[in-house]
N, C-alpha and C positions, 0 to 999 in steps of 0.2 A: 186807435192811438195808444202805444204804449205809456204806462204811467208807471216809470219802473228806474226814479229818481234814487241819485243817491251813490254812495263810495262804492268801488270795483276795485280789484287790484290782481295784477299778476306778478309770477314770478318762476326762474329756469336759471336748473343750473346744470355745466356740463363736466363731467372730471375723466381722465384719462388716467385708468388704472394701469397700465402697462409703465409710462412717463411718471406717472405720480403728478402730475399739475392740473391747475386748473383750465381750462380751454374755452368755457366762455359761460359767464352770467347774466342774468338782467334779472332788472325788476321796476315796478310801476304800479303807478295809483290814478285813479280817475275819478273825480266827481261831477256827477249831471244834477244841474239844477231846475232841468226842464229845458229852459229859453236859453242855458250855456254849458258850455263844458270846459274843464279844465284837466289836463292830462299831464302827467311828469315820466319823464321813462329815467331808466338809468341803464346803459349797455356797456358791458367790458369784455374782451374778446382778445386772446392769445394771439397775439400773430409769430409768422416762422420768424425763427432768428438764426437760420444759417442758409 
């Protein structure tokens, strides 16, 4: 049994040098407390626009 409690977090980011924009990011945190967890993401992503 893992005992490996406690804050995580990721994070990505994508940029398109050719364009110059951004094309997509995220980022997220997670805490385990053992008996729960709790996770928040945040996602943003370029869609086409023509």
């Amino acid at each position: 049994m893992a005992t490996n409690f406690g804050w995580s977090a990721l994070a990505s980011y994508n940029y398109d040098l050719y364009k110059r924009q951004d094309i997509e990011s995220m980022i997220g945190a997670e805490y385990d407390a053992g008996c729960w967890t709790a996770q928040m993401m945040f996602h943003r992503l370029q869609l086409a626009t023509t």
